[in-house]
C-alpha positions as CSV (number, residue, x, y, z in Angstrom):
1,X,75.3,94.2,129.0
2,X,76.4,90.6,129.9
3,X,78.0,87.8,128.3
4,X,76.5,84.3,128.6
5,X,80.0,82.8,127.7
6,X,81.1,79.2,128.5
7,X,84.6,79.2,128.8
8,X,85.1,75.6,128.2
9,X,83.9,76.4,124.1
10,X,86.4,79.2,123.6
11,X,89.3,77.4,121.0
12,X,93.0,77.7,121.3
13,X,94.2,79.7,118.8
14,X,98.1,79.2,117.5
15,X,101.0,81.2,119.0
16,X,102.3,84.4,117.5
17,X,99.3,86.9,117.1
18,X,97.0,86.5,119.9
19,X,96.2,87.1,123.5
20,X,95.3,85.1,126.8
21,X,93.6,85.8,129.5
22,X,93.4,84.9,133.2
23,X,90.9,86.3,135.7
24,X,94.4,86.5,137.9
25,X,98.4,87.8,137.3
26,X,100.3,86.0,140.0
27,X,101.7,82.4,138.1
28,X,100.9,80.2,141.4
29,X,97.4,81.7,140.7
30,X,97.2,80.9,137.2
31,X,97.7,76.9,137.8
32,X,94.9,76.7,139.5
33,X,91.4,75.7,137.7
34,X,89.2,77.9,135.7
35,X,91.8,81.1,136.3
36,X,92.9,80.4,132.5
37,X,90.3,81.7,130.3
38,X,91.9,81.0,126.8
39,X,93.5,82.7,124.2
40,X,92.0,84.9,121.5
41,X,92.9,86.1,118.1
42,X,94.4,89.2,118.0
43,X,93.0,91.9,115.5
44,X,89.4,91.9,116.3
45,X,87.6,95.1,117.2
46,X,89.4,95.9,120.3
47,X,86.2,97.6,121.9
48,X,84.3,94.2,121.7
49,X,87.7,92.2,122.9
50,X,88.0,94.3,126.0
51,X,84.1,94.0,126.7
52,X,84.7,90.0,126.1
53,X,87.5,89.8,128.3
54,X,86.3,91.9,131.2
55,X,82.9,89.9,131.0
56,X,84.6,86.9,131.2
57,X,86.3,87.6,134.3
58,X,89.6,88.4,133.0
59,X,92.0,90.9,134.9
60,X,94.9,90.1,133.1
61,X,95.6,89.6,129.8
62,X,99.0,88.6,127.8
63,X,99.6,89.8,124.7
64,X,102.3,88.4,122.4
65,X,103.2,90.5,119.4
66,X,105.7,93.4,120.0
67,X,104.8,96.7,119.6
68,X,106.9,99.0,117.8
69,X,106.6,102.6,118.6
70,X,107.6,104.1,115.8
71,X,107.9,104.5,111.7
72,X,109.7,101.2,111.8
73,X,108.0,97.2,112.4
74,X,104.4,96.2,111.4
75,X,102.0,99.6,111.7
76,X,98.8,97.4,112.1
77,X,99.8,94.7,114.2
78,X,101.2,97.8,116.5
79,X,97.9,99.4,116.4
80,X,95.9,96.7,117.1
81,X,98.2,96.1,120.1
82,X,97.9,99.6,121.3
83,X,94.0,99.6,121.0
84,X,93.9,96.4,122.9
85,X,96.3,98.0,125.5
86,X,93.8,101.5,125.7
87,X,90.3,99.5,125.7
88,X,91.6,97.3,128.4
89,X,93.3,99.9,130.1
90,X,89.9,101.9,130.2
91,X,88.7,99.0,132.6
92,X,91.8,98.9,134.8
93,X,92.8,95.4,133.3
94,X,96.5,94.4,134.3
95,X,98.0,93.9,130.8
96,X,101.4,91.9,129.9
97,X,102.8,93.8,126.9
98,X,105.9,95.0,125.2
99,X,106.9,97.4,122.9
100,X,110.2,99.1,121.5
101,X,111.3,102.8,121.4
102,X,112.4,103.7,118.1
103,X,114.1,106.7,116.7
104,X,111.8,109.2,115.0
105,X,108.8,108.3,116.9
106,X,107.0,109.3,119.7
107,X,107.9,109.7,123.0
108,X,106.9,107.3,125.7
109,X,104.7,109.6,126.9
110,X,102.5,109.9,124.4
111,X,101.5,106.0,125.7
112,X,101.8,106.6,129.6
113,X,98.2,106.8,130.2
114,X,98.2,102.9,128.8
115,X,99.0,100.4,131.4
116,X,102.8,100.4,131.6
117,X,104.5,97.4,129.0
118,X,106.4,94.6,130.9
119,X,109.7,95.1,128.4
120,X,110.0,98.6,126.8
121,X,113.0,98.1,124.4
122,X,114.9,100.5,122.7
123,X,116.7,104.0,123.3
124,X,116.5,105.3,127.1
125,X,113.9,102.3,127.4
126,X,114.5,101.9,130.9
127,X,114.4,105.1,132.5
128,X,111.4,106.0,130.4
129,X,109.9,102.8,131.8
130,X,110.4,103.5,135.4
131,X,108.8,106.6,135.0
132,X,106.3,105.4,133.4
133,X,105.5,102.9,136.3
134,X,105.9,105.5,138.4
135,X,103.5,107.9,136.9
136,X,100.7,105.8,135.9
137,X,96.9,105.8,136.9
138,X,93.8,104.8,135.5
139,X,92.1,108.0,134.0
140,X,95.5,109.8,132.5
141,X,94.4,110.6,129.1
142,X,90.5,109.8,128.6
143,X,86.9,111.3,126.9
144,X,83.9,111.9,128.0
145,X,80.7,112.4,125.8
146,X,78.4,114.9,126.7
147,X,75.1,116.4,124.2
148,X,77.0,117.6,120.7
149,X,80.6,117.7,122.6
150,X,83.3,115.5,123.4
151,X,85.9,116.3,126.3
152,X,89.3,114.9,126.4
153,X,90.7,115.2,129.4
154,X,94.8,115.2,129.1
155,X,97.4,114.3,132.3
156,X,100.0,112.3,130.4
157,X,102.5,115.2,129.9
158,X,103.6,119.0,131.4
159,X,100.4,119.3,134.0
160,X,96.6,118.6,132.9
161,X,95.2,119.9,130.0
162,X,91.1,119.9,128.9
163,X,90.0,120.0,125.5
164,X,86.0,120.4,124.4
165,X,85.2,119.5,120.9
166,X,82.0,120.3,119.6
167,X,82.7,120.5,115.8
168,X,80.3,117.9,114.4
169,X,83.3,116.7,111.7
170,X,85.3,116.2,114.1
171,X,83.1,114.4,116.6
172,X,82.9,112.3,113.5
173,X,86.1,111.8,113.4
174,X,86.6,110.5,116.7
175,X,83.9,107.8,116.4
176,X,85.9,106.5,113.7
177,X,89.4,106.6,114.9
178,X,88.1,104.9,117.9
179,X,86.3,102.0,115.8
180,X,90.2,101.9,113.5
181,X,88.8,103.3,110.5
182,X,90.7,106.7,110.6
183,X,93.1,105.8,108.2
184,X,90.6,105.2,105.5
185,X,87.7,107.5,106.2
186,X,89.1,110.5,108.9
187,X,90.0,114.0,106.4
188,X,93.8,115.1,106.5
189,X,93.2,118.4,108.3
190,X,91.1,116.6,111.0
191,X,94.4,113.9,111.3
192,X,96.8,116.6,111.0
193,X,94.9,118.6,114.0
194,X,94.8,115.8,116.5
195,X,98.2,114.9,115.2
196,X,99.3,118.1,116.6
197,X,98.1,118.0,120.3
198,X,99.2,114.2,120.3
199,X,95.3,112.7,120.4
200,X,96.4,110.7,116.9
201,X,99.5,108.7,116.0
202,X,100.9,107.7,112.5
203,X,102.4,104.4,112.2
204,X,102.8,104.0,108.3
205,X,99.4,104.1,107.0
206,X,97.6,103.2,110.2
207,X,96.6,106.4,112.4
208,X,96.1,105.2,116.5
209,X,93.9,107.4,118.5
210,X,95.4,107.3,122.4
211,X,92.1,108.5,124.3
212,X,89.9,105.7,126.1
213,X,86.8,106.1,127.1
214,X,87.1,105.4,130.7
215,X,84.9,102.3,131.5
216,X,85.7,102.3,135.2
217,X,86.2,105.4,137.1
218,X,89.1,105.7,139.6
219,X,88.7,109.2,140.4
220,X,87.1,111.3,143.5
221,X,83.7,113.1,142.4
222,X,85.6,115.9,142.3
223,X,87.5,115.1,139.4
224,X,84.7,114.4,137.0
């Protein structure tokens, strides 16, 4: 699927919750013509935003709201962040982000399979960001559909880990935590489970599921 898209129709949208694009990251780059695609709005379907952006011929994208990675700060403007981060990641699109380490809430890890954040503020921010630099590949924490299953293949922490889920409520499940409607529709037990082996994150009453499903594959053919 492509997108017949004029770029010159796409409006500016005001500062403060939204995202540009450029189909470049170095700044000498960006001055040049047609290498700034616009900004967009941010809290759209994340899915479709990544799609648009990657069709349009961005490569890197700027997002402006802060994430907070923790109980504290706005839950659903973090996890609309975070999904743009994972659905953009999933296409190896540079992304300009940052977030804060809180007390109380995850560790970095949990995100390290999300393109690294330019500014990770907070407690031990620094060292957790150089690792995460360090560390990070396309591929890290991801899904793959097969017929009635789901595998989630796991390198983010302590070695690689493979999960197959073939339960039909929770194959559910993950359709809607990866469309943001876990929080309303996604049973406890199901939450609490994924919760457990770090697949689903609480922040207040949203619930952010970390898995992409990887849209450009980095890997030898070994590795599928």
């Amino acid at each position: 699927m492509t997108l017949d898209v004029d770029v010159s129709t796409i409006p500016e949208v005001s500062s403060g919750s939204r995202f540009g694009l450029w189909r470049h990251r170095d700044a000498a780059v960006q001055a040049l013509p047609d290498v700034y695609l616009g900004h967009r709005p941010l809290g759209g379907d994340a899915v479709e935003e990544a799609h648009r952006a990657y069709e349009l011929g961005a490569r890197f994208v700027s997002i402006e709201p802060l994430a907070v990675l923790g109980p504290d700060g706005d839950a659903e403007r973090t996890t609309q962040v975070l999904s743009l981060v994972r659905e953009l990641s999933s296409r190896g699109v540079e992304v300009d982000w940052r977030a804060r380490l809180v007390p109380g809430g995850p560790e970095w890890w949990v995100f390290g399979h999300l393109f690294p954040p330019a500014v990770l503020e907070g407690p031990g921010g620094d060292e957790a960001l150089a690792t995460w630099r360090s560390r990070y590949h396309v591929g890290r924490c991801f899904l793959r559909r097969g017929p009635g299953f789901v595998q989630i293949r796991d390198r983010r922490h302590g070695g690689f880990r493979r999960l197959t889920i073939s339960d039909a409520a929770y194959l559910t499940a993950i359709d809607a935590l990866l469309a943001g409607r876990g929080a309303d529709t996604v049973p406890a037990p199901i939450v609490t489970a994924f919760e457990k082996q770090h697949l689903a994150v609480r922040f207040g009453g949203e619930i952010w599921w970390a898995p992409y499903r990887l849209q450009r594959w980095p890997l030898p053919s070994w590795e599928v």
